[in-house]
C-alpha positions in Angstrom: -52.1 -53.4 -55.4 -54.1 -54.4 -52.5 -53.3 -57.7 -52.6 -49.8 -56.8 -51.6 -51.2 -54.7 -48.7 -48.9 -56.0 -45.5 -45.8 -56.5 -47.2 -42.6 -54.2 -47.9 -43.6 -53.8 -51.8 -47.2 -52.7 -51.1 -45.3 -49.7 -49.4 -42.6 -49.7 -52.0 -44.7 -49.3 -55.0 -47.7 -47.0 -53.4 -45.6 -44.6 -51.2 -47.5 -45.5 -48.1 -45.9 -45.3 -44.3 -44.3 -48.6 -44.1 -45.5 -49.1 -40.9 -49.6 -49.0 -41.2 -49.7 -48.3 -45.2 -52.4 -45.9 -44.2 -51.2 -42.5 -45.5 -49.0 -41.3 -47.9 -45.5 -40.3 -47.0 -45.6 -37.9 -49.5 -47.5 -34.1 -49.5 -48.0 -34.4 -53.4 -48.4 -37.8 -54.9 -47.4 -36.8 -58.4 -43.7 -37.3 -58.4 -43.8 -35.2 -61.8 -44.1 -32.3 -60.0 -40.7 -31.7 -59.6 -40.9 -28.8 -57.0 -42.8 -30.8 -55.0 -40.8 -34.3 -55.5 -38.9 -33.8 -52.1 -41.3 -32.9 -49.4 -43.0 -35.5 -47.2 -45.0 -35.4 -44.5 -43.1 -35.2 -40.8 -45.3 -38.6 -39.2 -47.8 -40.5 -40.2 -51.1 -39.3 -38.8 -52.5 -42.5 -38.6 -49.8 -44.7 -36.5 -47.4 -41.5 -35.7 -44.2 -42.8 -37.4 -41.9 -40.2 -37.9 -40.5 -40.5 -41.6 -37.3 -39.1 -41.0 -35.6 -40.8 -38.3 -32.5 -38.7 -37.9 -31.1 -35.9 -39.8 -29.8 -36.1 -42.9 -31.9 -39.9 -43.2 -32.4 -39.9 -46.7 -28.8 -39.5 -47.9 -28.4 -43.3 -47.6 -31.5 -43.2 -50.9 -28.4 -42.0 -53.2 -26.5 -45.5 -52.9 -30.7 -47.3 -53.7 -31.1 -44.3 -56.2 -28.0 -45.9 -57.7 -28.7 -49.2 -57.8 -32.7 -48.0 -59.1 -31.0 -46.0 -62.1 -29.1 -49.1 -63.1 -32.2 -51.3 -63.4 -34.1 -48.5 -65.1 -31.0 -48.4 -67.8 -30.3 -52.2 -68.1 -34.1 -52.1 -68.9 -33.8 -49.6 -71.8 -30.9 -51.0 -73.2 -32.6 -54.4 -73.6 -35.7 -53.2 -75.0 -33.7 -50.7 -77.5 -31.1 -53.1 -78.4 -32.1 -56.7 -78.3 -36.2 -56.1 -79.0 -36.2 -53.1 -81.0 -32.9 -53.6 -82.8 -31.4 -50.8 -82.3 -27.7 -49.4 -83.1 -25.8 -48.7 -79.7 -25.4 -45.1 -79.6 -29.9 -44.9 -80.2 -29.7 -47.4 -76.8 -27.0 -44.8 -75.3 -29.4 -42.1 -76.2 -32.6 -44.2 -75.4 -30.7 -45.2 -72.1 -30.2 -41.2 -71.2 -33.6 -40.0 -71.8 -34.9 -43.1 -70.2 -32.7 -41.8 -67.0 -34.1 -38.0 -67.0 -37.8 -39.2 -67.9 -38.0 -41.4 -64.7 -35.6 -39.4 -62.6 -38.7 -38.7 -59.9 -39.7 -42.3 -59.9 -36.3 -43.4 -59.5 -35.9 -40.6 -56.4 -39.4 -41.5 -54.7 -38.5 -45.5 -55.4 -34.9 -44.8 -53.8 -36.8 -42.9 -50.8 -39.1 -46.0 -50.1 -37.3 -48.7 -50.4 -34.6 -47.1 -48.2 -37.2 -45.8 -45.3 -38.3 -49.7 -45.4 -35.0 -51.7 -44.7 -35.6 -49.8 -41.4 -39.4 -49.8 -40.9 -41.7 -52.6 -40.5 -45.5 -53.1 -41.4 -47.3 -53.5 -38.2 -50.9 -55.2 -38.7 -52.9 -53.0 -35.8 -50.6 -49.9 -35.8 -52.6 -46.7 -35.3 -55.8 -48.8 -33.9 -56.9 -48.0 -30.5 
């Protein structure tokens, strides 16, 4: 993925401070561990971006987690349905456990691409 590295996907996809995409936003990196799927890191320590920029920040990632969930089902429906060939209620079902198998992606997804309508990549942030 580096050669997205300075745009709002590279930071998207990896999970990276949208700012310097130098450090993770997150403690854990494995979203699967579902304990752990919420906590992040306060600021960045490389550029000092605080991650959540008033209380409560995050709550706007529902309407994105949304929109996320939708795209993940569209997708299972098609590939179910129209590729596999599939009856309707196997996509309904396909289409469910498609939701709860990628329901931390779809939460950490949400989370980024929410923190980046607000945060731009800076080439030189955190160099002195």
């Amino acid at each position: 993925m580096k050669f997205l590295e300075g745009s709002k996907l590279y930071s998207i996809f990896t999970g990276t401070c949208p700012v310097c995409h130098a450090e993770s936003m997150y403690k854990e990196s494995n979203p699967y561990k579902i304990h752990r799927v919420f906590e992040m890191h306060e600021h960045c320590s490389n550029c000092g971006t605080k991650y959540k920029i008033e209380p409560s920040f995050f709550f706007g990632a529902m309407y994105v987690s949304y929109a996320v969930g939708i795209a993940f089902a569209v997708a299972a429906f098609i590939i179910t349905y129209l590729f596999v060939g599939s009856d309707l209620m196997t996509s309904f079902w396909a289409i469910i456990g498609t939701l709860v198998v990628f329901m931390p992606v779809i939460i950490r997804l949400s989370r980024n691409i929410w923190i980046n309508f607000f945060l731009h990549y800076k080439p030189n942030a955190g160099k002195n």
